[in-house]
C-alpha positions in Angstrom: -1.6 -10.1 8.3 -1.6 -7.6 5.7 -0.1 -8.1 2.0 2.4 -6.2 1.0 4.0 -5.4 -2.8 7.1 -5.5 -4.4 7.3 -4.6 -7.9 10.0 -6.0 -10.1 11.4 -4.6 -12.9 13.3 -6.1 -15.6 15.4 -4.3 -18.2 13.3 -5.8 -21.0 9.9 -7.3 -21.8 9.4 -10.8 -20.3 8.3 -14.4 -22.0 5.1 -14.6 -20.0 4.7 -18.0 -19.8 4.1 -20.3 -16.5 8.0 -19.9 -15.1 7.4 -16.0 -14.6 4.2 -16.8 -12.6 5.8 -19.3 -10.5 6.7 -18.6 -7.0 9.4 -21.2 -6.5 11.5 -18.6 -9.2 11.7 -15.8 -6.8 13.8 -16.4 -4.1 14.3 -13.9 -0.8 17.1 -14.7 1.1 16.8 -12.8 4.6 20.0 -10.6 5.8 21.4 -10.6 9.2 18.4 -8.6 11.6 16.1 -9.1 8.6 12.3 -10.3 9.8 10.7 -13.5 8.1 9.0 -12.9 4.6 7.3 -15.4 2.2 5.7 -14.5 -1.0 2.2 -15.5 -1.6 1.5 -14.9 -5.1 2.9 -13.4 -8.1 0.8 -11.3 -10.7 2.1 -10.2 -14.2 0.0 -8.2 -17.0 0.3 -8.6 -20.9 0.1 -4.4 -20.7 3.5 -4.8 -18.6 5.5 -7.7 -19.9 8.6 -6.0 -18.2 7.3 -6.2 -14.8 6.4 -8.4 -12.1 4.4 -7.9 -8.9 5.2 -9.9 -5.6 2.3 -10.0 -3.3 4.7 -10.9 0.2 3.8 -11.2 3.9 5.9 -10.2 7.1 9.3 -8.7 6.4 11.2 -5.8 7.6 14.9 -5.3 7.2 17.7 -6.3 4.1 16.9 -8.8 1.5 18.3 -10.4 -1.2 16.2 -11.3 -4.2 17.3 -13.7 -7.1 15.2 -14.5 -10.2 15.6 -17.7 -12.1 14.2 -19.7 -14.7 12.7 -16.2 -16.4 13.2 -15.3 -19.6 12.9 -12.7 -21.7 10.5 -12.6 -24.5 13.2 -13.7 -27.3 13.5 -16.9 -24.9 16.9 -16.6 -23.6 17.4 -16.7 -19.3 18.1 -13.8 -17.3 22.2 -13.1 -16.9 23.1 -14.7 -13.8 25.2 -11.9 -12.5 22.1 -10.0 -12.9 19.4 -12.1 -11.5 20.1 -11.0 -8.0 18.8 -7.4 -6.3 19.3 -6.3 -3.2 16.5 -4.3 -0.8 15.1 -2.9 2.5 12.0 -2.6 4.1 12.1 -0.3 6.5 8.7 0.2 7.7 6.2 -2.6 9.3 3.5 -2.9 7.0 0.2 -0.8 8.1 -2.8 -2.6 9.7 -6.1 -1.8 7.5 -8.5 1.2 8.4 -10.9 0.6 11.2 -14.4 2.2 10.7 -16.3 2.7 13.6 -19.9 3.8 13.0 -22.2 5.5 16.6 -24.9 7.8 16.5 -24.8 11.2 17.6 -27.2 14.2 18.1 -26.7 14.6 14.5 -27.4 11.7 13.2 -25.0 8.4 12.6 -21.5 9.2 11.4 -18.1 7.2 11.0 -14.7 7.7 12.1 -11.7 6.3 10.7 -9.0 4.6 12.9 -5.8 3.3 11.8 -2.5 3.1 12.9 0.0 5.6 11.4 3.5 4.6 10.6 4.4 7.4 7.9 2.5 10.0 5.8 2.2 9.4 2.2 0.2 11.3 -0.2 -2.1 8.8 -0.5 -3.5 8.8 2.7 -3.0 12.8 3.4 -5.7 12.4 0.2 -8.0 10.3 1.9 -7.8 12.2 4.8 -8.2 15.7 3.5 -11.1 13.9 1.7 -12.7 12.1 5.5 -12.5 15.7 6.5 -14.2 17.6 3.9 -17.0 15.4 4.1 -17.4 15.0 7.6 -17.4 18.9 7.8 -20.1 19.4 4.9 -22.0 16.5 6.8 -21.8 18.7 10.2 -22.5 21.7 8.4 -26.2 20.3 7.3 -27.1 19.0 10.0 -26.4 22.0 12.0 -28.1 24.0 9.2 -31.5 21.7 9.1 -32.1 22.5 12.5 -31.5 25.9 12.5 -28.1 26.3 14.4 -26.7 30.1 13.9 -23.0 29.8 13.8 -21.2 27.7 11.1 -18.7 25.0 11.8 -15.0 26.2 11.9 -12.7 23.9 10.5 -10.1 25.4 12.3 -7.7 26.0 9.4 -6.7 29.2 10.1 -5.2 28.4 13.1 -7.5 30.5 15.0 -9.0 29.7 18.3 -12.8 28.7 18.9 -14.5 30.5 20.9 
């Protein structure tokens, strides 16, 4: 199962010491509905001492997150009627890209395959990029050997012919 990220952000930079790194100090309780989750690690940076990043797996639904035993960097604990933070995920967590290399009459190419659950930038990015470069790689090949009409990359909502 794939990781998935939870960033947490505290009003103030963070003592980072051993007690922000540890697990055991973030606790998820699970709402009514809510799908198992368990964290499985728990990275901080010196270039971000008011963060912390929570690598988790499963979940989907509400949860409940309390931090304890953190302080901030003047030593003193978090507030405990601010150590808690409520949440939703909303969205299964995306299975990783599937490349499946064949040969063709052009020579070998790949193809991408993943399940889609929602469009982000990101991956309209990579996407747009896959494309480009699948057409410029179509585009030589037809070229080396001589074809006479150029690919269409069907943009313009035209019809091919």
């Amino acid at each position: 199962m794939q990781d998935g990220l939870l960033l947490v952000r505290f009003n103030e930079a963070m003592l980072q010491d051993e007690n922000i790194r540890q697990i055991e100090n973030y606790r998820i309780e699970l709402q009514p509905g809510a799908r198992a989750m368990v964290i499985t690690d728990v990275i901080i940076s010196s270039s971000q001492t008011d963060a912390a990043i929570l690598l988790f797996t499963g979940g989907l639904g509400l949860y409940t997150l309390t931090v304890k035993e953190v302080f901030d960097a003047n030593g003193n604990p978090i507030d405990l009627g601010c150590n808690r933070v409520n949440f939703t995920i909303d969205r299964p967590l995306e299975d990783d890209a599937r490349i499946h290399l064949f040969d063709t009459v052009f020579g070998p190419m790949g193809m991408t395959q993943r399940s889609v659950l929602r469009r982000t930038v990101d991956t309209l990015v990579v996407n747009r990029s896959i494309d480009h470069a699948m057409h410029e790689q179509l585009s030589q090949r037809l070229k080396s050997i001589g074809a006479s009409s150029p690919l269409r990359s069907g943009k313009d909502g035209g019809r091919r012919r």
